[in-house]
Backbone bond lengths (Angstrom), bond angles and torsions (degrees), N, CA, C in turn:
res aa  C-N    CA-C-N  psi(-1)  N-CA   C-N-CA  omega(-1)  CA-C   N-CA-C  phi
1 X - - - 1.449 - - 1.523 111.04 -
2 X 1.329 109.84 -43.52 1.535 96.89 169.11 1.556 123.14 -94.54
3 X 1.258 124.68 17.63 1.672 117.09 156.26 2.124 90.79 -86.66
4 X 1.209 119.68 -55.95 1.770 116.37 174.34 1.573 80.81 -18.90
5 X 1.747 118.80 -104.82 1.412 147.81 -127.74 2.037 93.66 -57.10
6 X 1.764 101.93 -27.80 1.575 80.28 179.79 1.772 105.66 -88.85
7 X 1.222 136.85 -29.77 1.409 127.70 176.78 1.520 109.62 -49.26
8 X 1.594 102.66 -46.60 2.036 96.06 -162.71 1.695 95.75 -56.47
9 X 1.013 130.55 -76.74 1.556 134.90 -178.12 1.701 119.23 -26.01
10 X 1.741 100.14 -35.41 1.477 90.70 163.04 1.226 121.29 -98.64
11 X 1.368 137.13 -2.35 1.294 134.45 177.58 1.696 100.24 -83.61
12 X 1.451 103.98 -25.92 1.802 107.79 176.65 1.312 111.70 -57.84
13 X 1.374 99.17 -45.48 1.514 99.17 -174.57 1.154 126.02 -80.83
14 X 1.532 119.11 -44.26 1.386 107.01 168.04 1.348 133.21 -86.20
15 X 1.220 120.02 20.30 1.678 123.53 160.22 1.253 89.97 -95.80
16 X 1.351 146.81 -59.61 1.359 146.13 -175.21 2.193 104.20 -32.66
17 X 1.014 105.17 -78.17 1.964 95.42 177.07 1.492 99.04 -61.14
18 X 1.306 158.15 -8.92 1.106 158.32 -123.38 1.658 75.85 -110.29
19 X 1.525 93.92 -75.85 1.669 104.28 -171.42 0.944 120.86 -34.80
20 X 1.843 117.75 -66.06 1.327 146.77 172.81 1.801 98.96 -25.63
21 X 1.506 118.81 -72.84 1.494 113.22 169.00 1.281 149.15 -66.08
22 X 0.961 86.19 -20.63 2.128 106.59 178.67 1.618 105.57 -81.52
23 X 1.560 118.60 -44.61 1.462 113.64 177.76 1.812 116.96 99.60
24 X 0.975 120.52 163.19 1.509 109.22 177.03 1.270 121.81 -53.35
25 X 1.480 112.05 -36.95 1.483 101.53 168.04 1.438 162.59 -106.51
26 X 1.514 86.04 30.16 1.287 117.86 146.68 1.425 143.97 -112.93
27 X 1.054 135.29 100.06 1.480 130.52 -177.36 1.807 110.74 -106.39
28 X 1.407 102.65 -166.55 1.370 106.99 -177.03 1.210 109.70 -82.31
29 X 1.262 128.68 -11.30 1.708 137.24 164.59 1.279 115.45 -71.41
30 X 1.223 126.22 -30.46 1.394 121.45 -177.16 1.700 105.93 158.18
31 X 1.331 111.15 -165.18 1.697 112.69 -170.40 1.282 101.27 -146.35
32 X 1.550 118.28 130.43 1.546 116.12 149.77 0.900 137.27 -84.78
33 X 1.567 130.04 145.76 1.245 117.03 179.65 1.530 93.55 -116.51
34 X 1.321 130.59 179.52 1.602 147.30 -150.15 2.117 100.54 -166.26
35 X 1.001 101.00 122.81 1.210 114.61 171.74 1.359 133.94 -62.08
36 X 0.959 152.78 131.37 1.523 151.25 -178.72 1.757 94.71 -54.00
37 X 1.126 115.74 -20.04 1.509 101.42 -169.53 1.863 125.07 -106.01
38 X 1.523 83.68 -12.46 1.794 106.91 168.18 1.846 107.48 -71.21
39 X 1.484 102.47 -43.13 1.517 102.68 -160.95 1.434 105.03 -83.59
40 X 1.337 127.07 -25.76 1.738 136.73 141.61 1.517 134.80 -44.75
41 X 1.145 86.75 -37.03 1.409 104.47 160.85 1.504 129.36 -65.55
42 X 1.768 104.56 -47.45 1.847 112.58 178.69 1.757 92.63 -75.24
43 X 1.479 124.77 -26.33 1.157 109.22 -151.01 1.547 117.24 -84.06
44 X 2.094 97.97 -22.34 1.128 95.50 -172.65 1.572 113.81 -104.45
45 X 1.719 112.31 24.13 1.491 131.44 -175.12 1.816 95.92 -96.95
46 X 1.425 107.35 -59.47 1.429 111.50 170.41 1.348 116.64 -43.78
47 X 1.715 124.94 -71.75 1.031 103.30 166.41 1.177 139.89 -26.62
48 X 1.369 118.88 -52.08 1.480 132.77 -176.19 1.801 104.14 -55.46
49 X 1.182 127.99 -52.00 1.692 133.36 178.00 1.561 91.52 -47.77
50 X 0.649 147.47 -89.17 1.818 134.09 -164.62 1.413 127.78 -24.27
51 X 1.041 101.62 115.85 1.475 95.78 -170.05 1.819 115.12 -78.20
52 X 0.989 112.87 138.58 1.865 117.86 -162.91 1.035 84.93 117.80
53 X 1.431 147.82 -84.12 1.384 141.19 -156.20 1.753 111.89 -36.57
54 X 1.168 112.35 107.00 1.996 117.99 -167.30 1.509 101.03 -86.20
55 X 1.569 107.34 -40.62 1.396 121.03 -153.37 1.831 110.81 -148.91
56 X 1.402 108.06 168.81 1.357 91.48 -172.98 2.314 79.17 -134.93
57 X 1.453 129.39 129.67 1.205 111.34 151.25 1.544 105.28 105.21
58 X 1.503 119.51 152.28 1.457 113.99 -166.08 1.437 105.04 -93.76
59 X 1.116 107.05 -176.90 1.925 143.81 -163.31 0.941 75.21 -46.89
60 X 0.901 132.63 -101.90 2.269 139.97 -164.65 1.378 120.90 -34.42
61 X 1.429 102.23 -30.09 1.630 111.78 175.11 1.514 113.52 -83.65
62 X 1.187 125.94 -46.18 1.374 132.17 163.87 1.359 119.94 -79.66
63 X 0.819 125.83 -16.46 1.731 115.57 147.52 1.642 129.26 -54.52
64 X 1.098 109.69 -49.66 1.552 150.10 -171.32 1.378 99.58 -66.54
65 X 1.705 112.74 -39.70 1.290 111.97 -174.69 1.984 118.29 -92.83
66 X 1.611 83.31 -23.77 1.698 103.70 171.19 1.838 89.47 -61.52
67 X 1.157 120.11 -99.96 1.332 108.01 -175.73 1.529 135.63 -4.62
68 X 1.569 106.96 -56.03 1.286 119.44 -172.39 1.401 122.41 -72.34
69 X 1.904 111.52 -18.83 1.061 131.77 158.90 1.935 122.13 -49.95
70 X 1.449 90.06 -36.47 1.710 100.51 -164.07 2.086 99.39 -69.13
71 X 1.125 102.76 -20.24 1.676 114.09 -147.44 1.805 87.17 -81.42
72 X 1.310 107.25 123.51 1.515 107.37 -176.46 1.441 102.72 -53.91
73 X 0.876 124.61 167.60 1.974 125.96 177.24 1.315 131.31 82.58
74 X 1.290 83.02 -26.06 2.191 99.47 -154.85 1.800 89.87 -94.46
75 X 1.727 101.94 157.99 1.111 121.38 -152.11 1.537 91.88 -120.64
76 X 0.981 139.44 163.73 1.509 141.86 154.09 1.321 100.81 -93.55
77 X 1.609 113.43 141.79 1.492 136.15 175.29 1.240 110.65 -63.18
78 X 1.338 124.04 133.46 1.295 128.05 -163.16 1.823 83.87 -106.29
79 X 1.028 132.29 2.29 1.258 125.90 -169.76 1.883 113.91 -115.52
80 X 1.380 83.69 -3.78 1.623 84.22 -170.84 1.650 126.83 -79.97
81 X 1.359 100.53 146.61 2.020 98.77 -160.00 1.412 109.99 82.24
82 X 1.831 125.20 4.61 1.239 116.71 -172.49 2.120 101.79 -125.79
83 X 1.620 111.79 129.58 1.587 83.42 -177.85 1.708 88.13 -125.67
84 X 0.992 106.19 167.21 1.941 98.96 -177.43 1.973 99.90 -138.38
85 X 0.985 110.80 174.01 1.438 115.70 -177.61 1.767 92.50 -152.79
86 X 1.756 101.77 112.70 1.613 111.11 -179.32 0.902 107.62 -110.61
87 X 1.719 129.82 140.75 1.381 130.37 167.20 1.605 93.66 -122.32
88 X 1.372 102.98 -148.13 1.403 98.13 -156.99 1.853 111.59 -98.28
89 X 1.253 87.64 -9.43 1.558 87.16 -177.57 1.851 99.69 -128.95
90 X 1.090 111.58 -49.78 1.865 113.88 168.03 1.871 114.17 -89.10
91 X 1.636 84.55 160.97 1.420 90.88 166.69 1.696 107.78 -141.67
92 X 1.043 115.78 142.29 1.508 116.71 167.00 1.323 127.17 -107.63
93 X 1.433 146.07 144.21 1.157 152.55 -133.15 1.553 112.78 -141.11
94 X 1.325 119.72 110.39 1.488 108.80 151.88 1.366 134.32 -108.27
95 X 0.948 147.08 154.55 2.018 133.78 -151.77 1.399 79.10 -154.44
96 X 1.816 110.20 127.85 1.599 130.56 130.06 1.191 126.48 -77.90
97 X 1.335 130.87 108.76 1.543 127.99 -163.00 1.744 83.72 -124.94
98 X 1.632 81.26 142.16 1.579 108.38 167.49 2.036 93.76 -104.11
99 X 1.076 133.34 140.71 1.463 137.86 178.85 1.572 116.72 -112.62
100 X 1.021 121.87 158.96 1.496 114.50 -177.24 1.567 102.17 -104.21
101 X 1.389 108.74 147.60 1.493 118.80 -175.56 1.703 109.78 -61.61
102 X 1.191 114.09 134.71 1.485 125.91 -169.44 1.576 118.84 68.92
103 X 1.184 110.05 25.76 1.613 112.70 165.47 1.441 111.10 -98.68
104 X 1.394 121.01 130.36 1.590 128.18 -179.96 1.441 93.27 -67.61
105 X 1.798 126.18 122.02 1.350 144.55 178.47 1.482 106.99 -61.19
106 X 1.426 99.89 -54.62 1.537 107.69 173.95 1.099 122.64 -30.70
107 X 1.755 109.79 -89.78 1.262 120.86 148.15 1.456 122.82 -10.60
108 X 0.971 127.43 -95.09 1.841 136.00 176.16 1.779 102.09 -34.19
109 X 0.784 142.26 -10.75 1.469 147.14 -159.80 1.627 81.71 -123.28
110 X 1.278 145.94 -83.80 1.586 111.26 -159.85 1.450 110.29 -79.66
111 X 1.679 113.89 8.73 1.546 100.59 -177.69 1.894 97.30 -82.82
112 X 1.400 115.90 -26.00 1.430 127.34 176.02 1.317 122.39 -64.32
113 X 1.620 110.45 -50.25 1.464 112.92 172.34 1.443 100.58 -65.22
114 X 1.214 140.84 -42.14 1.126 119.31 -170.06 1.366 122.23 -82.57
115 X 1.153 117.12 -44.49 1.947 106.47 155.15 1.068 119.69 -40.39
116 X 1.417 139.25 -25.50 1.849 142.89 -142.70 1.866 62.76 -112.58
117 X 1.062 167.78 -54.09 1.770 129.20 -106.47 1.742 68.10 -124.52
118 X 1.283 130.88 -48.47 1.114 131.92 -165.32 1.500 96.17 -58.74
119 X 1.416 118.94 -81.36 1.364 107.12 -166.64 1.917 121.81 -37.31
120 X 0.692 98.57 -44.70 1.634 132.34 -161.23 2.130 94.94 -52.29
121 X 1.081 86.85 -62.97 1.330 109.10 -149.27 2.109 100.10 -85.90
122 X 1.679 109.40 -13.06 1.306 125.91 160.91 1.030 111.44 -84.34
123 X 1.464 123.64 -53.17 1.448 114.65 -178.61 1.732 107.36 -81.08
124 X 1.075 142.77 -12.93 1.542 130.00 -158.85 1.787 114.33 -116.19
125 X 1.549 79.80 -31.53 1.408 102.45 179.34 1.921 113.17 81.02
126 X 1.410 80.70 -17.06 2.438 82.86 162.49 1.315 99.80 -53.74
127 X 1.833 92.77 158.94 1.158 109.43 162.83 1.358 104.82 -68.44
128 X 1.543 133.53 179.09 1.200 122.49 153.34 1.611 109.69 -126.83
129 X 1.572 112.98 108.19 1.611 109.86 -156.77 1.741 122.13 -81.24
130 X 1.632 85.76 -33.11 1.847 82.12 158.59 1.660 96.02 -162.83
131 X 1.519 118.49 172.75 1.364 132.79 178.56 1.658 105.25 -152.04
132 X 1.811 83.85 109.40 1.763 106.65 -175.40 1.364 107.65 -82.56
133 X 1.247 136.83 122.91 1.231 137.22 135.35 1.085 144.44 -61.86
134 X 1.513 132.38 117.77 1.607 113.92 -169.67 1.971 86.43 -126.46
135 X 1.181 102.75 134.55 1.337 95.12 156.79 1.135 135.72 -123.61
136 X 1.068 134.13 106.62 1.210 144.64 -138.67 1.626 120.46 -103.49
137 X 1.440 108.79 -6.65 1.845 122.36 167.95 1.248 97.14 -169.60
138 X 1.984 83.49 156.94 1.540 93.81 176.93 1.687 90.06 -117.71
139 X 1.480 111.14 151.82 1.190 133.48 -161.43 2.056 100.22 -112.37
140 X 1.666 97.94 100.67 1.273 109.62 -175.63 1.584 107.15 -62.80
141 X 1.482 119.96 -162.47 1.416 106.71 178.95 1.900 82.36 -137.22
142 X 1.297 128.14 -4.01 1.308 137.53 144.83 1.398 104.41 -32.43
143 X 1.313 97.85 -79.40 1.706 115.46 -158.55 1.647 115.97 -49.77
144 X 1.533 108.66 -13.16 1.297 115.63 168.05 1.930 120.91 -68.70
145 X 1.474 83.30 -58.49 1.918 108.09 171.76 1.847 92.27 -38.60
146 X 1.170 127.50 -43.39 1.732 110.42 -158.99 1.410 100.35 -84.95
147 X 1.257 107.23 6.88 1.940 92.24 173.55 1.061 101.52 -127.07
148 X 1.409 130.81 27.96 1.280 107.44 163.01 1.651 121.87 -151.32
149 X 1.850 97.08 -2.96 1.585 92.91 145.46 1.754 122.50 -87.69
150 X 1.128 103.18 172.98 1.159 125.26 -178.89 1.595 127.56 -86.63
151 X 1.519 109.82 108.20 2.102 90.09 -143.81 1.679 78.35 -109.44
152 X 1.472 147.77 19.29 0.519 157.43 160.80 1.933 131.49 -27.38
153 X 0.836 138.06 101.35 2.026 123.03 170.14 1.434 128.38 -36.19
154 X 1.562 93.56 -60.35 1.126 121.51 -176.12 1.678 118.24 -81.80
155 X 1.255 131.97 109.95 1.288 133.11 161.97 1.618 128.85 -89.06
């Protein structure tokens, strides 16, 4: 009874810091790992739910994706304008946001980091150690009107 009463206390204890260091995704069953392209993926879907957010990614990236849109089959990147850096327990985040004209940046920037750390960090179980914003255009409500009248002569 007392070799029992001395193991339980040490198996308490050392799975107890075990946990504490290893992180959710590792246990004594095994370990997950998560892809650089899953956690880009939640990060650049979250972003996208905020409203102000027009666009996700630069001139070359959203062009690229206008095109790829036209191609019967093809999907638009749920990751694009978004790059992440995963280790085994954190992840870090960078976001290209296009913004819509008259949205407070400020504002829209912790309503983003905080959806991106929330989602991220529910579904993956990483920490999430920081989420950079760069914004790189503002998205007129002009620039809509030129694609979709008709500037045409001839009718």
């Amino acid at each position: 009874m007392t070799a029992a009463a001395t193991k339980v206390p040490a198996q308490t204890t050392s799975s107890q810091p075990a946990a504490k260091t290893e992180g959710a995704l590792v246990s004594a069953q095994g370990s997950t790992s998560i892809s650089d392209v899953v956690v880009q993926k939640i990060a650049g879907l979250a972003t996208r739910e905020i409203p102000g957010v027009h666009a996700l990614g630069g001139g070359a990236a959203r062009a690229f994706s206008a095109i790829r849109e036209r191609i019967p089959g093809a999907t638009a990147s749920a990751g694009q304008g978004v790059s992440v850096e995963v280790g085994e327990k954190q992840a870090a985040v960078d976001l290209q946001v296009v913004v819509e004209y008259g949205v407070a940046i400020a504002d829209l920037s912790r309503s983003v980091r905080r959806n991106v750390i929330t989602a991220v960090e529910q579904m993956t179980g990483l920490e999430v150690v920081e989420v950079n914003i760069h914004v790189g255009d503002l998205h007129l409500p002009s620039d809509d009107d030129g694609e979709t009248t008709d500037t045409g002569r001839v009718q």
